[in-house]
N, C-alpha and C positions, 0 to 999 in steps of 0.2 A: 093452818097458819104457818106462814115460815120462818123460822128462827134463825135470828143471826150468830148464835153461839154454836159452833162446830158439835161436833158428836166422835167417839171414839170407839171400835170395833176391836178388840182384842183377838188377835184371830190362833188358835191355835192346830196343832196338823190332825185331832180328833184321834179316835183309839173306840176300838169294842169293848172296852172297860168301861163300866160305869164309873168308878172311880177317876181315872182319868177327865172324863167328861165334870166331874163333879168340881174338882182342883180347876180347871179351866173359868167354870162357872162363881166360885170364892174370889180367883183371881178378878175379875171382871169387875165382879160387886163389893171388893174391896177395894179397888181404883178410883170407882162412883165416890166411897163415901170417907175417903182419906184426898179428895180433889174436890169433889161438888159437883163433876165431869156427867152426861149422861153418854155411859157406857154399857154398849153390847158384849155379846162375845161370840164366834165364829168359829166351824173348823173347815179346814181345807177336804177330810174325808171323815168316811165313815158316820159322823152327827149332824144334828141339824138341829138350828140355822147355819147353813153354808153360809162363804163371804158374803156372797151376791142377793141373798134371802134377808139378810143380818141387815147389808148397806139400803137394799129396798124398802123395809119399814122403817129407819132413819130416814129416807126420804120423804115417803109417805105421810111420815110426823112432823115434819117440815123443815129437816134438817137439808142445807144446802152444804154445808163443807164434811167430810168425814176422814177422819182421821183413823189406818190400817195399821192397829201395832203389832206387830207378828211376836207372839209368844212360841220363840225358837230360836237355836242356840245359832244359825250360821245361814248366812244369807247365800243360798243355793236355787235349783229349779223351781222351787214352790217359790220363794221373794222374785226370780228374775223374769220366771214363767206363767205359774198356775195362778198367782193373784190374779196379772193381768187379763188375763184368760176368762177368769170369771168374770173379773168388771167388765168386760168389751163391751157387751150386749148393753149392759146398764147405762154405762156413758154414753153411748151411743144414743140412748132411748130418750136420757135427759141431760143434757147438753149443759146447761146448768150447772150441774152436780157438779163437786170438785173433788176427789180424793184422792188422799195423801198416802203414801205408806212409809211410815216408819224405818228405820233399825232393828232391825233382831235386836236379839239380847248378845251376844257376840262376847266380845273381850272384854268384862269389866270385873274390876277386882273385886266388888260386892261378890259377884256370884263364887270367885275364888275363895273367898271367906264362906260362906254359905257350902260351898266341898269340904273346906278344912272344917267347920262346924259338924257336918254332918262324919267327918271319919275319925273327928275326935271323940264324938260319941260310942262309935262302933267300936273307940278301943277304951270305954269306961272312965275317956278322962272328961268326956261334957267340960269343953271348950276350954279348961286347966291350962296355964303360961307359965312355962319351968320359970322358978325363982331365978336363977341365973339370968337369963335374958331380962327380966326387970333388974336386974346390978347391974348390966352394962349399956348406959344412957348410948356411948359410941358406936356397939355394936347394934343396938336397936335404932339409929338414924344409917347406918351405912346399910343394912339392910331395905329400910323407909326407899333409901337412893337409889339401893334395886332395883327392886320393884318398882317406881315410878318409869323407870329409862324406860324395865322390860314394855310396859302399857302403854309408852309414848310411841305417837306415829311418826312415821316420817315427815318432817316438819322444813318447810322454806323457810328455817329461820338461821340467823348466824349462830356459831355458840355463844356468844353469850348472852344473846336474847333466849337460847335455849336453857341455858344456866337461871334465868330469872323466872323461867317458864317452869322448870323441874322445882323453887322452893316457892312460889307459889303453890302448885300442885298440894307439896309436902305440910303447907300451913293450912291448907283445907281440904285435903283428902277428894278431891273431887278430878281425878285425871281427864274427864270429858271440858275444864275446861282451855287445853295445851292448843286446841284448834280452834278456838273461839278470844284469845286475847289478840291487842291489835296494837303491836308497835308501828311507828311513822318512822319514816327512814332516819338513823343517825340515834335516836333515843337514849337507847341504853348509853350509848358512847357521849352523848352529852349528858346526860345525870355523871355519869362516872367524873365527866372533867368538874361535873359543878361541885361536887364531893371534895375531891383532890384541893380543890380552889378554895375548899373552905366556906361557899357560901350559906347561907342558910337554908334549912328544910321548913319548909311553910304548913303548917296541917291545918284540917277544917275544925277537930277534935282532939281533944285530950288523950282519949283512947290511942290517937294513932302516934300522938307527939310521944307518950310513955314507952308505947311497943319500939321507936327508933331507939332515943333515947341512950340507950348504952353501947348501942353498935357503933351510933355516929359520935358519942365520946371520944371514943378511938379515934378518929379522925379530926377530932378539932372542928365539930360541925355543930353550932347551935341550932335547936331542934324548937320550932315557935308551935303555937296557937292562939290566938286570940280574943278567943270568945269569950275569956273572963276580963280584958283588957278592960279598961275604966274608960275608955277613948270607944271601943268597940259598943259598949252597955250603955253609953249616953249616943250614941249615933244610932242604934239601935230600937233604944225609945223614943228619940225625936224625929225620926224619919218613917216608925211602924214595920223596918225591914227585918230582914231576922238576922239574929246575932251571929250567925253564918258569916251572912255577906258582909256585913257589918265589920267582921273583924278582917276581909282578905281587902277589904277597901283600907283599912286604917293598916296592913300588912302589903300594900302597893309600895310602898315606896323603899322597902326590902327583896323587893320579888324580883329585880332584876337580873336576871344570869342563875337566880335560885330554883329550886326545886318547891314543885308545889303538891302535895302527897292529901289526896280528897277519898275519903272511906265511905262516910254519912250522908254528908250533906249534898245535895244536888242544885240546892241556892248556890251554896258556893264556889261548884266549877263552873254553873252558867253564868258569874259572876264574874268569875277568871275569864273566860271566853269574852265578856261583854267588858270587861277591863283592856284585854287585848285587842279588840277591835274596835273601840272609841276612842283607848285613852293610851295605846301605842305601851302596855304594860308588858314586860319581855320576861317569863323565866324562862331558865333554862329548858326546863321538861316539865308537866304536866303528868303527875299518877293519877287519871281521874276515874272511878271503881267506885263512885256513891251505890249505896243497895237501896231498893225500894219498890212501890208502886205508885208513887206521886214526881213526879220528872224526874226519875233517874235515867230511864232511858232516853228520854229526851235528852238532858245535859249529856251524853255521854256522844249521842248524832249529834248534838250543836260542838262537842268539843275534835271530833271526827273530820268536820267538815270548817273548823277554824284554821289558822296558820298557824298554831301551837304544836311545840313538838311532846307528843302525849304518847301515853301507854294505856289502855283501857280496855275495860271490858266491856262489850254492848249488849244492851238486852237491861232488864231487872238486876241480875244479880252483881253483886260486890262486894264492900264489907271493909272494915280497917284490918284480918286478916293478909289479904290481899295486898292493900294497898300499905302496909307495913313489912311484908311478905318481896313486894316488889322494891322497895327502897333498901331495905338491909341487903338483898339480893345485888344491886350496885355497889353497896356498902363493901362487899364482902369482895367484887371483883376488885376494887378500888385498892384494898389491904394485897389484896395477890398479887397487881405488876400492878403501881400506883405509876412505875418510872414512864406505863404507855403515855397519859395522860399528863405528867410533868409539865408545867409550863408551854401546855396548850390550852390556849384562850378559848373559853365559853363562846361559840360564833352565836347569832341572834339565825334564829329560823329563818330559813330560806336563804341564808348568807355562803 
């Protein structure tokens, strides 16, 4: 029977040690059952199932996509060479078949952590953090700042789309996602004038309107939500929509030239989007980062491919982190040279 749900081969380089072999085999069957994934596992020498043994009874069992994750540290002759090499015969045989391979394990601060774990033990302190460094809040973020530049790639971005890229980073510990957020040309530089200008920050939730909240004090910038609004909770019941959209609809007619910052809700950037392209509704920028598995990703390809000038992240993930992460992040360029942005008018996208 053949399955439409991919399959994943953990491939590692194999070793004469049983124990090696063993660790390869845990890694595998803990991937399975911390995902739901059905996962094999592979080595390039010495053990068996090799790649091509591994991906053949994936097929067999009716697996049409396979997914190669190579457990190893740097992508060398065996990722650029010896995978291929193995597969040749197989693709060739079933044409069909689709496989992926993966990333090494490469540059990620988890495994950094995981060294420093492992040498704090060898010297009897098992993972201990001098008192000192918990006293000083500024030397443990200017370190945090570090460390993110060191992990950051070379990025086609300006600086300070990279400045909004690095305290993101910094708000959710996740540096993989620096290549994967997506400014529209102009973005940052109009959140920044809509700040300067004093207009309003629009949120889907409370959670993100609080996280602003003190940063945009500073600025003389009221921070909204709506969703407990008396106007949004009767539009809401009498129309069956959800209180999301409900409140960015009864929050139209402040959205003009403002900032619109979406964490949650995925109703209500497809809401903004579907404001903007029927009813001519203009902010200035669009933080749209809803998390989920029910239209997030969707709302974030419909806000992609709108004429709103937006900052997002595509795929599933988001979170008010982020999308709080990214607004104080303008907040903050705004306090440093506000005189750029001085009395330059909010243009309307595409203008």
């Amino acid at each position: 029977m053949r399955r439409e749900t991919p399959a994943v081969v953990v491939l590692g380089h194999g070793s004469r040690s049983p124990a090696a072999q063993e660790v390869l085999e845990r890694v595998a069957g803990l991937l399975a059952l911390q995902t739901g994934w059905t996962v094999a596992h592979a080595s390039l020498e010495f053990n068996r199932p090799n790649l091509a043994d591994a991906v053949a009874d994936l097929y067999a069992r009716g697996f049409r996509r396979v997914y190669v994750a190579p457990y190893l540290l740097y992508s060398g002759n065996h990722v650029a060479r010896d995978i291929p090499e193995q597969l040749e015969g197989l693709l060739a045989e079933h044409p069909e078949l689709i496989v992926q391979v993966t990333d090494p394990l490469g540059l990620d601060l988890r495994l950094v952590s995981v060294l420093e774990t492992r040498i704090r033990a060898a010297q009897g302190e098992v993972g201990a953090v001098p008192a000192s460094s918990v006293s000083a809040p500024s030397a443990i973020e200017g370190k945090s700042f570090d460390i993110i530049e060191q992990l950051l790639p070379d990025l086609p971005v300006s600086a300070a789309e990279r400045s909004v890229i690095v305290r993101i980073i910094h708000a959710t510990g996740d540096p993989s996602l620096a290549s994967q957020l997506v400014f529209s040309p102009g973005a940052v530089e109009r959140g920044i004038r809509a700040l300067v200008s004093e207009t309003p920050v629009i949120c889907d939730v409370n959670m993100v309107r609080v996280g602003l909240a003190p940063s945009l004090r500073r600025l003389g910038v009221d921070v909204r939500c709506l969703v407990e609004d008396p106007r949004a909770v009767t539009l809401a019941a009498r129309t069956g929509i959800t209180r999301s959209v409900a409140a960015m609809r009864v929050a139209a007619e402040s959205m003009e030239g403002a900032i619109v910052a979406i964490g949650n809700a995925p109703t209500a950037l497809l809401e903004v989007v579907r404001m903007n392209r029927e009813d001519g509704v203009r902010p200035a920028l669009v933080v749209g980062v809803p998390v989920g598995f029910v239209a997030a990703a969707e709302s974030k390809e419909a806000l992609l491919g709108s004429a709103l000038t937006h900052i997002t992240l595509p795929g599933l993930r988001g979170g008010t982190p982020i999308a709080v992460a990214a607004v104080n992040a303008l907040a903050r360029l705004a306090v440093a040279d506000p005189s750029i942005f001085a009395g330059s008018p909010v243009a309307a996208p595409g203008s």
